[in-house]
C-alpha positions in Angstrom: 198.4 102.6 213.7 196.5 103.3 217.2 198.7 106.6 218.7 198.2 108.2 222.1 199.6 112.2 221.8 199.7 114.6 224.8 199.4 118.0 224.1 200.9 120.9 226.7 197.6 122.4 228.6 199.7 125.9 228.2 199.0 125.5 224.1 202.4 125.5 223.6 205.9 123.3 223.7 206.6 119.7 222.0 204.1 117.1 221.8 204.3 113.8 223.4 203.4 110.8 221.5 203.4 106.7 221.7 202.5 105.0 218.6 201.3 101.1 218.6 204.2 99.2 217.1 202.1 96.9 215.1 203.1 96.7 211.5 199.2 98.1 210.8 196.1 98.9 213.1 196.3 98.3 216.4 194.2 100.9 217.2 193.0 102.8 220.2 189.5 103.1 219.5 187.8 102.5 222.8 184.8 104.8 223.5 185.6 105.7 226.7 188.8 107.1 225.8 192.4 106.7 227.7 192.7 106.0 231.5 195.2 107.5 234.3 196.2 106.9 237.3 196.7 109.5 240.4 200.6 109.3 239.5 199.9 110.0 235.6 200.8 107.0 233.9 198.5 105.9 231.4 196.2 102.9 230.2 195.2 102.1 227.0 193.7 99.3 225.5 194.3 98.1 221.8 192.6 96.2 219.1 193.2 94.1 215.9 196.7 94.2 214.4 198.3 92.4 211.5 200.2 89.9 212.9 198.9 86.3 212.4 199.9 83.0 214.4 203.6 82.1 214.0 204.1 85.8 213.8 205.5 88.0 216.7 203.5 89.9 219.2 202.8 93.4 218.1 200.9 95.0 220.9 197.6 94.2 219.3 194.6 93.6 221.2 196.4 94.3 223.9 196.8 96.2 227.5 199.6 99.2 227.8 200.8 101.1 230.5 202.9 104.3 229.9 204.8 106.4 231.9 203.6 110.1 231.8 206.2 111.0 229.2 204.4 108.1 227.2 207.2 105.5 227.7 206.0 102.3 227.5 206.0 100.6 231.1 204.6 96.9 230.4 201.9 95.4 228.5 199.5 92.5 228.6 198.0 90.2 226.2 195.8 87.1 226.4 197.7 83.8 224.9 195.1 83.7 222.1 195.7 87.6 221.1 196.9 86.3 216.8 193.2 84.3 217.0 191.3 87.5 218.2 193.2 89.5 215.5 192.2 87.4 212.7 188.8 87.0 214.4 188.1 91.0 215.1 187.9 90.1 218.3 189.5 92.9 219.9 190.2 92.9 223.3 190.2 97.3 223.3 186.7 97.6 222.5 186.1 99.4 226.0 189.2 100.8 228.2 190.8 99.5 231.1 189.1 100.2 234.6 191.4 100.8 237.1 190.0 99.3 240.6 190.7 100.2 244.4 193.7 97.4 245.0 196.0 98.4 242.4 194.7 95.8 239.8 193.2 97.0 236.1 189.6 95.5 234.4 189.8 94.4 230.7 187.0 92.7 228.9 186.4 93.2 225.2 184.6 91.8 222.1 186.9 88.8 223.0 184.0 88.3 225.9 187.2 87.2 228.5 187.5 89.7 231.0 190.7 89.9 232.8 192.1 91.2 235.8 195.7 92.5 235.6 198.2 93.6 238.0 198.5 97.5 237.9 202.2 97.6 238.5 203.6 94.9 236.0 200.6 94.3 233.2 202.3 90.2 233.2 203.2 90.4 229.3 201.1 88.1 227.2 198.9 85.3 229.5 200.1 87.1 232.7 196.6 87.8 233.7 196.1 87.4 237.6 192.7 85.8 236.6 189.8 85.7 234.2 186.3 84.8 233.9 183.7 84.5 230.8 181.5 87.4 230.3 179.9 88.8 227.0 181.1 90.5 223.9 181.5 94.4 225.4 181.9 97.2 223.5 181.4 100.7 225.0 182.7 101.5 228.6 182.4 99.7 231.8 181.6 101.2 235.3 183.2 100.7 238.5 181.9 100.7 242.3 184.5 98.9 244.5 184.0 95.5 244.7 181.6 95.9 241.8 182.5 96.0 237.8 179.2 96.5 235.5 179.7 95.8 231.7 177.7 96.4 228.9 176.9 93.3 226.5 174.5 95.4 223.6 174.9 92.4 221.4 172.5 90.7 224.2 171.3 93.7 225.7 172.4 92.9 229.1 174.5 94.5 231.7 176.2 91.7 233.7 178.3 92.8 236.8 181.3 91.5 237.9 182.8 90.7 241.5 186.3 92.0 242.3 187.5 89.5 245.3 189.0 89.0 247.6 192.2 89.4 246.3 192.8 88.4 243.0 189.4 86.6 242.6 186.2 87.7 239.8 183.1 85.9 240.2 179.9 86.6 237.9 177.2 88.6 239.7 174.0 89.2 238.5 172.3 89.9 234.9 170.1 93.1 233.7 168.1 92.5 230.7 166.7 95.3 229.1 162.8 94.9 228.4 163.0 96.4 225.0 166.3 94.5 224.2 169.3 97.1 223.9 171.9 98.6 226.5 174.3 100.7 226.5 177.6 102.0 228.3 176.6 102.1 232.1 176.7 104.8 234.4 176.5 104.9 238.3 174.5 107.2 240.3 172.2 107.5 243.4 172.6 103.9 243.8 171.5 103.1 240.5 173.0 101.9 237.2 171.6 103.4 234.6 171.8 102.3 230.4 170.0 103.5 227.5 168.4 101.6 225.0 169.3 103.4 221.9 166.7 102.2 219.2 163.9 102.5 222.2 164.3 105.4 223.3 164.4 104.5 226.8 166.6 105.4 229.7 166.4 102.6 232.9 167.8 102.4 236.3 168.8 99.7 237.7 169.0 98.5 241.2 172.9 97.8 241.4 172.4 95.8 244.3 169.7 93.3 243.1 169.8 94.0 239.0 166.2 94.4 239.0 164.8 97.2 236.8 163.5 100.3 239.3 163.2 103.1 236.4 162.3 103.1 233.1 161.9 106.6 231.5 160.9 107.5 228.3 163.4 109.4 226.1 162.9 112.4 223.9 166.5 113.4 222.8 166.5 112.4 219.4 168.7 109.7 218.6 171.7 108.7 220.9 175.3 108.5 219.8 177.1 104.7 219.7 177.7 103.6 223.1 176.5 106.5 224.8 176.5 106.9 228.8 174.3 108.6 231.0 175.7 111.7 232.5 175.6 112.1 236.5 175.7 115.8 238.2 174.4 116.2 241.5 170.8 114.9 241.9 170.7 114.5 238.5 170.7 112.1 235.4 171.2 113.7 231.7 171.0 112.0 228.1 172.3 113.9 225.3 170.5 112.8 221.6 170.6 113.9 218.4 168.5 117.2 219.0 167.9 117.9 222.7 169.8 117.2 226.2 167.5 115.9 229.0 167.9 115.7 232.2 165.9 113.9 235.4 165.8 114.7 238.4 
């Protein structure tokens, strides 16, 4: 089963834990890990369960909020969520994005993305809208109105518009010249993705999508999904055997 655990930062008192009350699996797998919010409630995203069509909903493939204590607060999950489980079509293959209104980004190897009410998740189908994307796994980044999602299966980052209100509209699409991408990262007005088997880092114009950098890699080879890192003026790649950075 997927479990989320919260450990004292003092090293010592009781554990708290949620566990995914699927029958089997569930899990929270996401590469980019859990979300929180400023008030410390948490977001996780799910993927395949057990259950089956006909069955009941076990929080697979699946959005959870939690209180800080790790109550559960609400949940959502598309109408199709038994297909995707019987499909591996999980919808936590990245983590939910929380965005400036209040409302939560979800897209997965399901390929719907789905904006959710940050409040009240809206149970299963609750959605406050969705749109066709790509089959993501990794992490996605966020610059308000802006949602940029990694597709490797196409090698393509496509960004998404947030709005107004509740709306999501497909913006432009990055291809990457040597045909990979990876989890994106936002920096200096750029979004930048690494093309694993390439060894190539490239920057990309986040207004436009056109390619403005692409720099040759000497790290190694990169982890599954990996993200650029961002400090101060500059970009850094961690690989197998070296850390490089650009300025």
């Amino acid at each position: 089963n997927g479990w989320v655990v919260g450990v004292p930062e003092t090293g010592s008192g009781a554990l708290l834990t949620y566990k995914v009350p699927s029958a089997r699996e569930g899990a929270i797998w996401a590469p980019a890990g859990i979300t929180v919010d400023s008030t410390g409630d948490v977001f996780v995203a799910t993927g395949n369960g057990s259950a089956r069509a006909g069955q009941a909903f076990d929080h697979s493939n699946a959005v959870i909020k939690l209180s800080p204590t790790l109550t559960e607060l609400s949940y959502f999950a598309a109408s199709n969520w038994a297909q995707d489980n019987a499909d591996d079509g999980d919808l936590g293959s990245t983590s939910p994005v929380l965005l400036a209104g209040g409302q939560v980004f979800e897209v997965g190897k399901e390929t719907t993305a789905y904006l959710l009410d940050g409040d009240a998740l809206g149970g299963i189908a609750g959605q406050l809208a969705s749109l066709p994307v790509c089959d993501s796994l990794g992490g996605s980044a966020y610059q308000a109105p802006n949602v940029y999602v990694v597709c490797p299966g196409s090698g393509q980052i496509d960004q998404v518009k947030i709005g107004p209100g509740n709306a999501m509209a497909r913006g432009w699409t990055w291809t990457s010249p040597t045909g990979g991408a990876s989890s994106p990262t936002i920096a200096g007005g750029g979004v930048w993705s690494i093309d694993l088997s390439a060894s190539k880092l490239y920057g990309i114009n986040e207004s436009t999508g056109r390619t403005e950098f692409s720099l040759a890699l000497h790290v190694g080879t990169a982890e599954h999904f990996a993200a650029p890192g961002a400090a101060g003026a500059m970009i850094v790649v961690a690989g197998s055997s070296a850390v490089e950075a650009f300025h």
